[in-house]
N, C-alpha and C positions, 0 to 999 in steps of 0.2 A: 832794326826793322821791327815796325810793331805791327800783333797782329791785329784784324777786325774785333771787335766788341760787340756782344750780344745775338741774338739768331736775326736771320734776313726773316723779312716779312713775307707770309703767305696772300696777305690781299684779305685771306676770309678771317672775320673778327670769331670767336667761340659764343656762336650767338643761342639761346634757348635750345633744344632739341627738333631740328628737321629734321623731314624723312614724311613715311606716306604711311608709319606702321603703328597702332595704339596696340598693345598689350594691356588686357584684362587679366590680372590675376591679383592674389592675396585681398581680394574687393578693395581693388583701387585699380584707376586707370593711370596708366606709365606707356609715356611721360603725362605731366596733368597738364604741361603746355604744350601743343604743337603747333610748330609754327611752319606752314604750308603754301606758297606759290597759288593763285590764281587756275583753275586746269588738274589740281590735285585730285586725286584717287586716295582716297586715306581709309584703310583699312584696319579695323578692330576684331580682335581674336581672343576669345573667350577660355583663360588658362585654367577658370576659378570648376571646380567640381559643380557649385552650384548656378544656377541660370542667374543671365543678367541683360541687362538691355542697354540702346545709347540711345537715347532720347534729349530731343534740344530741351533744355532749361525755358521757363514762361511759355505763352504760345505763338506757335504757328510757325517756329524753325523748323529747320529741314530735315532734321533727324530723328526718324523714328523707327527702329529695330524692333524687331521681335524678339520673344524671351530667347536669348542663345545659350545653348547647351554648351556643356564641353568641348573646344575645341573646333566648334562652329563660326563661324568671321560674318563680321557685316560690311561692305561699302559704302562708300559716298563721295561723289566727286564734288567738289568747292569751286563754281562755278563764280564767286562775288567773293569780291574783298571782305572783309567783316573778324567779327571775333565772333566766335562759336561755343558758347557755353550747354555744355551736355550731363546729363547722368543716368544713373540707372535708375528705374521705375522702381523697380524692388528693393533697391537697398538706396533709398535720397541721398543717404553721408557720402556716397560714390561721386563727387564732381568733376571737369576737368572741361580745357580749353581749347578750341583748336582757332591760333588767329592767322587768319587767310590775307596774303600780301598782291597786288597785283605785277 
């Protein structure tokens, strides 16, 4: 009798980092890809001591936070497909992605 070989498939590939949640700390935004659903709520929370913003990269995207303090969160729901390129005003070297799937 032999047994089966290898694990059974779950279906979900281990695709980039989903979820609805950016963490701001060590002035970096984590994860620097998020990859988000159509309908999303994606939430960024400010771990770093000093202020920091989420602001879309070029003009006229959707994101634009005020300086966050400590421990302070910003919203935004992703209402369009799209890739989302953000950082903070105060500190440019801060980038990161949020790409929206329908």
């Amino acid at each position: 009798m032999s047994m089966p070989t290898g694990s059974p498939s779950t279906g979900a590939a281990t695709a980039p980092v989903a979820g609805n949640a950016v963490a701001i700390k060590n002035f970096a935004f984590a994860p620097t890809t998020l990859k988000v659903k159509v309908g999303t709520k994606v939430t960024w929370t400010n771990q770093d001591t000093d202020a920091h913003t989420v602001t879309s990269s070029g003009q006229g995207g959707p994101l634009r936070s005020a300086a966050l303090a400590t421990h302070a969160t910003y919203s935004y729901t992703f209402t369009k497909p799209g890739t989302y390129a953000y950082l903070c005003t105060v500190h440019p070297f801060m980038t990161a992605t949020v790409e929206v799937t329908s």
